[in-house]
N, C-alpha and C positions, 0 to 999 in steps of 0.2 A: 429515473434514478441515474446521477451519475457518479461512477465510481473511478477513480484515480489512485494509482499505486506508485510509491517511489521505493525503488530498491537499489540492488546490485546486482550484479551476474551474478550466482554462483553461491550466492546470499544463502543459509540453508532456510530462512524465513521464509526471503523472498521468492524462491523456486517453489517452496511448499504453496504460499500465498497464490499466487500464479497460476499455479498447476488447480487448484482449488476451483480460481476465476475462468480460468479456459474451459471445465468442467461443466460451465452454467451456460445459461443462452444470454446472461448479460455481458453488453459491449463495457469494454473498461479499458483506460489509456494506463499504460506503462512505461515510466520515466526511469532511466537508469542516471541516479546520480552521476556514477564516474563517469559518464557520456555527455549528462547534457546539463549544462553549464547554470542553464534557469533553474531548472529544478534543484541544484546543489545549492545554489544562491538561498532559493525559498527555503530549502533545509535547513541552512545554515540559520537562516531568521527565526523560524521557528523551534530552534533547540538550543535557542542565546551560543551562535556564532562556532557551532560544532553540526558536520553533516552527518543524520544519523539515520537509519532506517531499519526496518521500511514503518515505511509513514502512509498510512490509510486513508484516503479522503471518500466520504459519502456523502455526494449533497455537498450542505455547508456543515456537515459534522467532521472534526480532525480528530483521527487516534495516533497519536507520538507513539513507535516502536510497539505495539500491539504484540502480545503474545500469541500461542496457539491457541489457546485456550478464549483469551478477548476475542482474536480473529472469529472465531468458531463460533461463539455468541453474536457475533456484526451478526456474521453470517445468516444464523437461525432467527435471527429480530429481522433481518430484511426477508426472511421464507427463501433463504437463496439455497437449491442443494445440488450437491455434485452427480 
């Protein structure tokens, strides 16, 4: 499984999300848009030219701005728990 996260610092999502992932014994990459230039690029493309987050990648599955509530369903569908 791999899992990829694009956020923010300080994001209240993206800390939650994070805080969530660290919790698990799954490796997962975390991309800070306002840092890393690719990753805001990619955003940009996939939200028609507005960078927006966090954007959830599993696999080849894409979840745009995922809620808690989505988040927390990925979560229980993949058997991932904190």
């Amino acid at each position: 499984m791999k899992i990829i996260l694009y956020g923010k610092q300080g994001h209240a999502y993206t800390v939650a999300f994070k805080n969530f992932l660290n919790s698990t014994d799954v490796p997962y990459v975390y991309k800070d848009i306002s840092k890393d230039v690719e990753a805001r690029e990619h955003s940009k493309k996939l939200y028609n030219g507005v960078a927006k987050f966090p954007t959830l990648f599993v696999d080849d599955a894409v979840y745009l701005t995922p809620t808690t509530e989505e988040f927390n369903k990925i979560m229980q569908d993949l058997k991932l728990r904190a």
